[in-house]
C-alpha positions, -999 to +999 in steps of 0.1 A: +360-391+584+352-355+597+371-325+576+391-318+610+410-356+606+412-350+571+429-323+569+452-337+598+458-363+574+461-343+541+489-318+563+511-347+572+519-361+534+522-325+526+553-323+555+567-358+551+572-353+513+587-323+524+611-338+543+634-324+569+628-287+563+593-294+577+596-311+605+585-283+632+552-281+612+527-297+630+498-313+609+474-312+639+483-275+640+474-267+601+441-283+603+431-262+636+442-232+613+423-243+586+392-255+606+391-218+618+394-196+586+368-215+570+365-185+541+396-177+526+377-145+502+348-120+507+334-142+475+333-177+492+315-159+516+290-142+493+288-177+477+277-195+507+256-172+522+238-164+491+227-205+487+215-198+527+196-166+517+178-188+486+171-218+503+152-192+528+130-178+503+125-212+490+115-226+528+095-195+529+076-201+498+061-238+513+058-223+550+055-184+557+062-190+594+097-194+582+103-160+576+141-143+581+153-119+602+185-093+610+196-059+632+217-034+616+254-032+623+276-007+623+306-020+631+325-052+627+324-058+666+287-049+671+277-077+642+304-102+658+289-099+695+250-100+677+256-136+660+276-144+693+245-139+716+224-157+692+243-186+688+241-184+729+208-178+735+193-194+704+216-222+699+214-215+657+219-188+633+195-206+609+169-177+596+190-146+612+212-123+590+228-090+596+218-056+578+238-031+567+223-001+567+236+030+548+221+053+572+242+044+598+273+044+573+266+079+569+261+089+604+288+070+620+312+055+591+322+089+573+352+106+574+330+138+570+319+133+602+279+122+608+262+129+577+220+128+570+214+098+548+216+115+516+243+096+501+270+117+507+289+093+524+326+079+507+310+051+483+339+026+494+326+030+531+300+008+526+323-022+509+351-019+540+320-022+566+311-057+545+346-071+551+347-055+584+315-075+598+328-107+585+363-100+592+350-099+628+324-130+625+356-153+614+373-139+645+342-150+665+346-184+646+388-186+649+379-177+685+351-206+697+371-232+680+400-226+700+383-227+728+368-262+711+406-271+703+421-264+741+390-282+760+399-313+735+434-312+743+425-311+782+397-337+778+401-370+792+400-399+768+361-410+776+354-373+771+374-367+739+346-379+715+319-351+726+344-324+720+356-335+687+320-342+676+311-305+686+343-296+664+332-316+635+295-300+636+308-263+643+281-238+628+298-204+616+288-171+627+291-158+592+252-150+575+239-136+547+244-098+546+217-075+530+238-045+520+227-012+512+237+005+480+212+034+483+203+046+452+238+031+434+258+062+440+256+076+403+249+066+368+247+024+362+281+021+354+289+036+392+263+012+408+278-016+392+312-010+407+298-002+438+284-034+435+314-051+429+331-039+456+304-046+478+303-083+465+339-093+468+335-082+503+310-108+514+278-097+504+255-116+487+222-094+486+225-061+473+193-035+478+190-010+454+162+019+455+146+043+432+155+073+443+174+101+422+212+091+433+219+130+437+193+142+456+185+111+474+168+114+510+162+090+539+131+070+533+115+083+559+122+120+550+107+144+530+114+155+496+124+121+476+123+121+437+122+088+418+132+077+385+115+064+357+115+027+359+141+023+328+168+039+348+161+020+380+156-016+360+193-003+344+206-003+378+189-036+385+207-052+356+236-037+363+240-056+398+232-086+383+257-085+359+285-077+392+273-110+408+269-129+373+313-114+364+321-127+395+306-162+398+274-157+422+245-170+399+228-171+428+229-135+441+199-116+457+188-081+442+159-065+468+142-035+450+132-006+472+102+014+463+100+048+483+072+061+459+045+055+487+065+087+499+076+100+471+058+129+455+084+146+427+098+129+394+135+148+382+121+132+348+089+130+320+101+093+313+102+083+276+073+070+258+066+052+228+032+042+224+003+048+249+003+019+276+037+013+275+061+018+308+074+053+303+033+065+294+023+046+328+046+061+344+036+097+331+001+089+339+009+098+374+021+130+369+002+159+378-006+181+349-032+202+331-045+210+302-026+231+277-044+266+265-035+293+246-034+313+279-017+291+303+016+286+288+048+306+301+076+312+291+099+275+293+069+256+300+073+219+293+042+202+267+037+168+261+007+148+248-016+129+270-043+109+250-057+134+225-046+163+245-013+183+253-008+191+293+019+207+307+032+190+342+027+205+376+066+221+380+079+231+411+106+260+412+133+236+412+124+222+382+106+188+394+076+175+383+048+168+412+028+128+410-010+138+417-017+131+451-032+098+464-014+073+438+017+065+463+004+025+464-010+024+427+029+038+418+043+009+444+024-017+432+037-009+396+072-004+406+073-038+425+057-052+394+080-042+368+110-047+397+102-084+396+096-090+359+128-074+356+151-094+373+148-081+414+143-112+436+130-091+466+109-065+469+113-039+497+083-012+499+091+020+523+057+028+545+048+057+567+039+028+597+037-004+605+004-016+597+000-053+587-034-043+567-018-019+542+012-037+538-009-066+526-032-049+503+001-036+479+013-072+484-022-092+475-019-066+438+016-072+437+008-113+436-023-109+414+007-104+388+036-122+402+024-151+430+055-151+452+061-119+456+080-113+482+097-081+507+118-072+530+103-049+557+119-023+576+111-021+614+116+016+611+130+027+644+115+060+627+083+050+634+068+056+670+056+015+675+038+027+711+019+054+696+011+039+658+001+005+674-021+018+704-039+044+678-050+009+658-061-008+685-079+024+693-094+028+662-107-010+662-124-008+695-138+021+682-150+009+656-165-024+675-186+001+691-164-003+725-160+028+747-131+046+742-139+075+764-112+068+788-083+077+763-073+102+745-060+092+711-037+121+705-018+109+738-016+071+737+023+078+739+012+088+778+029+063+807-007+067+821-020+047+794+009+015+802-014-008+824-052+000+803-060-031+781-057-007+752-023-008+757-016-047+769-036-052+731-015-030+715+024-047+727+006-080+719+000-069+682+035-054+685+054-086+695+035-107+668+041-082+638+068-102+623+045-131+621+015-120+616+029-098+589+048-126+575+017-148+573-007-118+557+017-093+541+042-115+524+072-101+545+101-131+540+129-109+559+121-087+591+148-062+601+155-031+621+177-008+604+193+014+629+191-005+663+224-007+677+226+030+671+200+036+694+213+006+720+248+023+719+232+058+727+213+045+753+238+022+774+259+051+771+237+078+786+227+052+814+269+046+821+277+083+819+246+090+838+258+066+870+295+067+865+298+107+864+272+108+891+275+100+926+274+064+917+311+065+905+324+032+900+295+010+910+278+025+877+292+004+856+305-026+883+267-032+890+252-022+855+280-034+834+305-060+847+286-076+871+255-081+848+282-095+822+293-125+843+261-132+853+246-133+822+276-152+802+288-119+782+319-132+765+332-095+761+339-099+801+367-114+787+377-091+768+416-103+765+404-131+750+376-118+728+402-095+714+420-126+703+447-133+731+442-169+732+445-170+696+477-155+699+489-178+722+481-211+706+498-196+671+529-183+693+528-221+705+522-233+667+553-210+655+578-212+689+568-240+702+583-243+742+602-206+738+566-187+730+560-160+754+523-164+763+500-139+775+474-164+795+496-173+823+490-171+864+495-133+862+463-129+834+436-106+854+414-126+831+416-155+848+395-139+878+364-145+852+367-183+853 
């Protein structure tokens, strides 16, 4: 027997031992209610989408074309209409998750007003956007099985099995959620009640990175300072413990490195014994050789080997790493991330190139065989110009001609039609897998991209709307391409959660509910 009956069933000895009192309850009623608000808490969420996330990596392990994939959201409603369209077009949210990415918290979630990703943001912004996304994806669920629930009421009797089968086989919109926690927002102690928060929300992967929480910068910014790996692997422990208090012994923990950009430590870490973390660690600090004449005045000393060196100090007070050891210092985080209780590894790159990525990734594994990351497909990076310069530099380097282009200005609309560039989108629209397959990338995403979709619909609205297009601006690039490509937000009465209304009103009133869908519904010119 299908939950739907059950539950049918279940409601109607509830209200007959109830007697009288309950008679205007309906039992067909309470299971549609319950069939729609399949997650009472944030943390049955987290606990079912974190079993999804591990049987993923699991899958992922055996076959590496199963590798995952997710668009940052920053709001409930962009999410909701994302896992819509995919369900639409792709017939499955198997392998797709959403992102949440605190760049875009800062820019577009802060009552400050858009702020640089520097963490500077409302901690507690980032928890209320978890429940917001899958506040909205239950709507989107509440909202498809009352569609479900009026097309079985209308359904002829021959018909009535088909509908009640797709009822009994419904596939939620809710997904795993990585979250971003930045750098955890303060000491350990802070991260782990960020994490908390963030956890009884919904979200079951947490991504932590080891940047200095107080002078923390966009990955793909200048001027980042890491921490020694005891205070990051404190941080690490700390989230684990959150998901461990409240009952996720599955939780994911994704450990960001951003030391491939990273070129100042706040820190000298601590050190016990040559070899150790804290004197690896040191090792990559630029310094030189103590003499009698090359001390000043508050100069910091400490012993390298058999010698004392004083660290490279910048005005500020941070110590510079010596240049060039970026993937040696990623390689090492990733390591000690992993032996340390991270699950995923995410490593922060200047491009996207497949090669480079897979050579940190083929050290990482020498020391822990399933390593695996999660890549960010850094709308930061120019894709056009980064991807044609490597299909430049191979036919170059397969003694081709390359005479006809100047690399410096790949970017050019002149280039569009060469074969250069036809190579070059081909290597661009097989990334993901090909980077999956030879980089050990389980989880593609895009961190920012509805931030750059609602700019530019907007621009291309304002652009014909204010100009002399007037209303066919958006009739012929908005409405009209909505109906004719199946939009559900055409509807937006009902997206908003009209109909819902209605069949409650019904639930609660019965004959005297005042409904909104009647004849007079403008809705109803939209079929």
């Amino acid at each position: 027997m299908s939950n739907y009956r059950t539950d049918i069933d279940t409601a109607a000895s509830l209200i007959e031992n109830e007697g009288s009192a309950w008679n205007a309850i309906n039992p067909e009623s309470v299971a549609r209610m319950r069939a729609q608000n399949q997650f009472k808490t944030g943390l049955d969420i987290a606990k079912y989408t974190a079993k999804i996330m591990r049987e993923d990596m699991a899958n992922y392990d055996s076959d590496s074309s199963q590798y995952t994939q997710s668009l940052g959201c920053w709001h409930g409603f962009i999410g909701q209409q994302k896992m819509i369209a995919i369900k639409k077009h792709l017939l499955t949210t198997k392998r797709r998750y959403l992102y949440l990415s605190g760049w875009m918290v800062a820019a577009l979630r802060s009552e400050f007003g858009p702020l640089p990703d520097q963490s500077m943001h409302e901690k507690t912004s980032v928890a209320s956007l978890i429940a917001e996304l899958y506040t909205f994806l239950r709507q989107a669920d509440a909202r498809e099985l009352g569609g479900l629930f009026r097309e079985l009421d209308k359904a002829d009797a021959a018909d009535k099995a088909a509908v009640q089968d797709k009822i009994d086989n419904f596939e939620t919109h809710v997904v795993p959620i990585i979250a971003d926690i930045d750098a955890g927002f303060g000491n350990e102690e802070a991260t782990y009640l960020m994490a908390k928060q963030m956890i009884e929300a919904g979200a079951c992967c947490i991504q932590l990175e080891n940047q200095v929480s107080d002078v923390k910068q966009c990955g793909h910014q200048d001027g980042k300072v890491t921490v020694p790996h005891v205070e990051f692997l404190a941080k690490i422990n700390a989230v684990r413990y959150a998901f461990l208090e409240l009952g996720i012994d599955d939780g994911v923990i994704v450990a960001r490195t951003d030391s491939l950009g990273a070129g100042l430590t706040q820190k000298i870490a601590v050190t016990a014994e040559p070899g150790d973390l804290g004197d690896k660690y040191n090792s990559f600090i630029e310094v030189e050789e103590v003499t009698t004449g090359n001390l000043e005045n508050g100069d910091v000393v400490f012993k390298r080997g058999d010698k004392l060196v004083k660290p490279s100090r910048l005005p500020n007070g941070l110590f510079k790493f010596r240049a060039g050891t970026g993937e040696e210092r990623c390689v090492l985080d990733c390591i000690t991330s992993l032996q340390n209780g991270a699950d995923l590894l995410w490593i922060e790159t200047e491009k996207p190139h497949v090669a480079q990525i897979g050579a940190m990734v083929n050290a990482i594994r020498e020391v822990v065989p399933n390593a695996k990351l999660v890549y960010n497909n850094s709308p930061s990076f120019n894709w056009t110009l980064n991807f044609r310069q490597q299909i430049f530099d191979a036919m170059k380097e397969e003694g081709k001609d390359v005479s006809a282009y100047n690399r410096a200005d790949l970017m050019s609309i002149d280039y569009d039609e060469t074969e250069l560039a036809v190579q070059a989108d081909e290597k661009i629209r097989t990334f993901q897998a090909d980077s999956a397959r030879e980089a050990g990338i389980f989880h593609h995403l895009i961190t920012l991209p509805t931030y750059h979709t609602a700019a530019l619909s907007t621009d291309n609205l304002a652009k014909e709307y204010f100009g002399d297009q007037g209303m066919l601006g958006y009739v012929a690039n908005v409405q009209r391409k909505e109906i004719r490509q199946g939009i559900a937000c055409v509807k937006h009465q009902n997206m908003a959660g009209s109909d819902m209304g209605d069949a409650h009103k019904e639930y609660f009133s019965g004959d005297q509910a005042l409904k909104a869908s009647g004849k007079d519904n403008t809705m109803n010119q939209f079929g």
